[in-house]
KOLPA-285560 format. One record per residue: y, z, x of N, C-alpha, C in turn. Coordinates in steps of 0.2 Angstrom, whole numbers, plus 2048, in hexadecimal, padded with zeros to 3 digits. Layout:
KOLPA-285560
YZXYZXYZX;...
***
This chain:
KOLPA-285560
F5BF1271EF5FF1671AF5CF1D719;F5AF1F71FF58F2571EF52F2871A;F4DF2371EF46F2171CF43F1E723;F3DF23727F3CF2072BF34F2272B;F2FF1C728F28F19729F26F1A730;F1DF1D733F1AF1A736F14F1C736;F0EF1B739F09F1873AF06F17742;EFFF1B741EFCF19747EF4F18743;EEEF1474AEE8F13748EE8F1474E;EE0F16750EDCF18754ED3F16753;ED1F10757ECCF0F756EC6F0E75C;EC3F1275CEBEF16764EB8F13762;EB4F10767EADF0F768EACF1176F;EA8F1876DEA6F1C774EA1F1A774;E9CF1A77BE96F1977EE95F1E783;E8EF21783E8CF28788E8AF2278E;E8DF22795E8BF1D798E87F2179E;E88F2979CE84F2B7A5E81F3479E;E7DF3379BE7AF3A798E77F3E79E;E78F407A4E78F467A6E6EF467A9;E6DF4D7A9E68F507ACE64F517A3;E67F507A0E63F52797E60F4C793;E59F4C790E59F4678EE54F4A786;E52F44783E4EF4677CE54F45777;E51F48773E55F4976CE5AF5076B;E57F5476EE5DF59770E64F58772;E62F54779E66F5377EE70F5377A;E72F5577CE7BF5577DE7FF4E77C;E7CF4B77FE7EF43784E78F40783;E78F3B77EE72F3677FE74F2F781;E72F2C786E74F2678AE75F20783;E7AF1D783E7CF1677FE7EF1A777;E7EF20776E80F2576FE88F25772;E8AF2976CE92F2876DE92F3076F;E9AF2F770E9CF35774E9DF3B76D;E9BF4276EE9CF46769EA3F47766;EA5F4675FEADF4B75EEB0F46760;EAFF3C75DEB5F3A75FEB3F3475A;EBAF36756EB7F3274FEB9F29752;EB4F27750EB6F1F74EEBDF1B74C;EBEF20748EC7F1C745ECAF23742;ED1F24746ED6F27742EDBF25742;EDEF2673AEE3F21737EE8F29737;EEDF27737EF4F28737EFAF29732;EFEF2972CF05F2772CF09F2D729;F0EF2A728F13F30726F1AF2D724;F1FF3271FF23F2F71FF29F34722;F2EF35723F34F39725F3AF36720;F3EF3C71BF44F38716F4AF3E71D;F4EF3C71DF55F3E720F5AF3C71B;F5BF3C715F5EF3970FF65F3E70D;F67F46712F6AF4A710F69F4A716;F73F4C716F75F4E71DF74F52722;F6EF5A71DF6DF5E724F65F5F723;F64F5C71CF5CF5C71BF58F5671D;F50F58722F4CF53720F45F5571D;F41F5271BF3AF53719F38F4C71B;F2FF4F71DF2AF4C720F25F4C71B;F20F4971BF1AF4671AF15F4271D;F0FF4371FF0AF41724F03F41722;EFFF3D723EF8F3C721EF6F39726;EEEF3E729EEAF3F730EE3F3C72D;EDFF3572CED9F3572CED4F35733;ECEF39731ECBF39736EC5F38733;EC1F33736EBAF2F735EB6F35738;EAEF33733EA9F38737EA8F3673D;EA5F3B742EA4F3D748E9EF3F74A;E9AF3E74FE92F40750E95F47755;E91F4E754E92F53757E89F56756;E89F5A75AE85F5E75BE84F68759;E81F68755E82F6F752E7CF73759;E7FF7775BE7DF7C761E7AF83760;E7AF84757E7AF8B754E71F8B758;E6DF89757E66F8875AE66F84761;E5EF84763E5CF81769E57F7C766;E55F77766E5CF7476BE5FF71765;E64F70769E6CF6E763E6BF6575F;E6BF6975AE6AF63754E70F5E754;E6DF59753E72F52753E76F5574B;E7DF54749E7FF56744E86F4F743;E88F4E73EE8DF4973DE95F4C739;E98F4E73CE9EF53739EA2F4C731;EA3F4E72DEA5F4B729EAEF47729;EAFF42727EB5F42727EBBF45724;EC1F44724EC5F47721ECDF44721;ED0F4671BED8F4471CEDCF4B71B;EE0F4C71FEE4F5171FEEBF4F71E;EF1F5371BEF5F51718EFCF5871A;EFFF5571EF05F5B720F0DF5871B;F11F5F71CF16F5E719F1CF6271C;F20F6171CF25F6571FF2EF6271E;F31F65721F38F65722F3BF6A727;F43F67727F48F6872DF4EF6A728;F51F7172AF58F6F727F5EF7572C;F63F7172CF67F75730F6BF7972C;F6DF7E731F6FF8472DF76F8372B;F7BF8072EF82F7E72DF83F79731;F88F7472EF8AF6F731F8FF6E736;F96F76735F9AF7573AF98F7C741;F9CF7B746F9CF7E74AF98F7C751;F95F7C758F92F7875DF8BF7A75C;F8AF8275BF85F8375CF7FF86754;F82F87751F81F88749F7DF81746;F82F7B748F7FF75747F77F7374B;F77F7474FF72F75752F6AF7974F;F6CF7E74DF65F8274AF64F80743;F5DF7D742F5BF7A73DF54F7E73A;F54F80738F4EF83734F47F7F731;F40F80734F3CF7A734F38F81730;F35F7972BF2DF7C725F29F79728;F23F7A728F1DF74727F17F79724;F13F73720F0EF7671EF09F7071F;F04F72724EFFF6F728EF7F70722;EF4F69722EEDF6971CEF2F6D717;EF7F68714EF7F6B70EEF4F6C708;EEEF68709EE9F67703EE4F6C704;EE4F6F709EDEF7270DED7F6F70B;ED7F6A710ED1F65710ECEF69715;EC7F68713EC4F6B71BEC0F68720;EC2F6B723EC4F6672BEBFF6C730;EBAF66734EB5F6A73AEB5F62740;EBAF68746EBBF6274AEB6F6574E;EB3F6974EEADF69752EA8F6E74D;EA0F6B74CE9BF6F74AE9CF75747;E99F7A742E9CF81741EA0F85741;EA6F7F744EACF85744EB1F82742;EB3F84738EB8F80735EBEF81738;EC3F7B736ECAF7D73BECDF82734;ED5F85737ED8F8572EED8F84729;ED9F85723EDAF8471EEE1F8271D;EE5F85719EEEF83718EF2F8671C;EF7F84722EFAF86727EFFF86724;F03F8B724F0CF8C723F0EF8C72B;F14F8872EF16F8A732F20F8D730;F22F91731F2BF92732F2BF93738;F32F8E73AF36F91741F3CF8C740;F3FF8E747F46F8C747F45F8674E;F4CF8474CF4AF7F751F53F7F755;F53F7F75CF58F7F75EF5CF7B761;F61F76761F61F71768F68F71768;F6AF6976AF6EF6876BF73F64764;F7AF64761F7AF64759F79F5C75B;F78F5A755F78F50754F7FF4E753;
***
């Protein structure tokens, strides 16, 4: 009834199984370590209401388990653990008018990405954004 639930999991157990021409503590790639910048578990859900005729809103949460990476800023590149995070989007659809072929069609989208502005580093020293506004339109075919 204009309510629609879901849900993803993601659960990785990498292995370095060929580390290359590099070895030590340094090294990039350490034989039987896990692969860098690939979290273990990432959880998923959201909700979507369609509750009104030309409106919808959205809801989503993104967790992401810590990751082993490499900080490159020096020689040789230090072992480093990026922390985890939940990031939190939100958004809508609404169309502009309901009669006509092509009026009904164009819908007007929000979203605001990390709305909580959690901070989020998908690779070493370089954080991602902060609070993302996205507006645009959306064009198709009417429903």
């Amino acid at each position: 009834r204009g309510v629609a639930l879901w849900g993803n999991a993601t659960f990785l157990r990498t292995r370095v199984g060929d580390a290359g021409f590099q070895s030590g503590g340094g090294a990039t790639f350490v034989h039987g370590g896990r692969l860098l910048r690939r979290p273990p578990r990432t959880l998923a859900t959201g909700v979507r209401l369609q509750r009104w005729q030309r409106t919808s809103l959205d809801l989503s949460t993104t967790y992401v388990a810590v990751r082993d990476d490499r900080d490159f800023s020096g020689f040789p590149a230090v072992p480093v653990q990026l922390p985890a995070y939940t990031r939190v989007d939100v958004g809508g659809e609404h169309a502009l008018v309901t009669s006509g072929d092509f009026w009904r069609a164009v819908r007007v989208m929000v979203r605001v990405e990390n709305a909580f502005a959690a901070r989020v580093e998908e690779v070493a020293n370089f954080p991602a954004p902060g609070r993302v506004l996205l507006v645009g339109l959306r064009v198709g075919t009417a429903p």
